[in-house]
N, C-alpha and C positions, 0 to 999 in steps of 0.2 A: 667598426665591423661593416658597417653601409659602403665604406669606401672600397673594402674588401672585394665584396659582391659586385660594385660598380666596374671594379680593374680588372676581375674574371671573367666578366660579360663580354669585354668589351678587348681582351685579347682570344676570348673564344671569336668574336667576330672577324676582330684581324685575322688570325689563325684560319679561319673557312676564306676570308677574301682571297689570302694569299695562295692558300689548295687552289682554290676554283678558277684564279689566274693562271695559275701553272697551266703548262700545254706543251705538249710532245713535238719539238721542232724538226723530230727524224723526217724526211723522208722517203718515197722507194723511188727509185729509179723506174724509169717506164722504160724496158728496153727498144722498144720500137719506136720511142720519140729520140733515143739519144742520137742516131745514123743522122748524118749531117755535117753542116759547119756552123760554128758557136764563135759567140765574139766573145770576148769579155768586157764589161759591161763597169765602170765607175761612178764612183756615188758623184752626187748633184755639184758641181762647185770645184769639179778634181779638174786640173789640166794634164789631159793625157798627153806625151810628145810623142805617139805610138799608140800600136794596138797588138790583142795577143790574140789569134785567131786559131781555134782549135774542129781539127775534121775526125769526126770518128765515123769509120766504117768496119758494122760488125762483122765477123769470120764464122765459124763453127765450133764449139754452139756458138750461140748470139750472147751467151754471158761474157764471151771474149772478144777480142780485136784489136784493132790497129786506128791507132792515133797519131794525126800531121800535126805538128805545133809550127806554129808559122809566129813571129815576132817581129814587128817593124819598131824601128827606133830610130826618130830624128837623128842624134847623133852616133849609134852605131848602124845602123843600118835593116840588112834584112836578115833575119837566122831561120833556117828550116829543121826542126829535130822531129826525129823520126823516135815513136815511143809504141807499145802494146798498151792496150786493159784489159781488167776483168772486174767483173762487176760480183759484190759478195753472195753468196746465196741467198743472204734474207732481204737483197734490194737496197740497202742502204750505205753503204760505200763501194766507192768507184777508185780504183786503184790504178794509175797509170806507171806502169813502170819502164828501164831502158834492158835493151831483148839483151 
């Protein structure tokens, strides 16, 4: 019965660790920070042969716009595509699509 109370305790605790760990990874988009040009960015250790360099400038509203994809590649070369967004209304995805 002691062992009981022991294994109840003691997955109530785990059970609170793993809530209080939990944490909301949404975030909003700041529409006034996204206007610019963005690189993309590789983890520690990657060899990039290239880069993928993205410009967004917003239009009317500013929940919308126009985005340059620019891609360099060693072995293929340079590609330029031409794309829109819009950003959701609760700030949290960003959707580029082709017009």
């Amino acid at each position: 019965m002691k062992d009981m109370k022991i294994w109840r305790v003691v997955f109530v605790m785990l059970a609170t660790l793993i809530l209080v760990s939990c944490s909301s990874d949404d975030e909003d988009y700041q529409i006034d920070q996204l206007a610019g040009t963005w690189l993309q960015v590789y983890d520690e250790g990657v060899v990039a042969e290239g880069y993928v360099k993205y410009t967004f400038t917003p239009g009317v509203p500013s929940t919308s716009g126009h985005c340059t994809i620019h891609v360099f590649d060693v072995f293929a070369g340079d590609t330029t595509i031409q794309r829109s967004y819009v950003i959701s209304d609760d700030n949290r995805r960003l959707l580029i699509f082709e017009d």
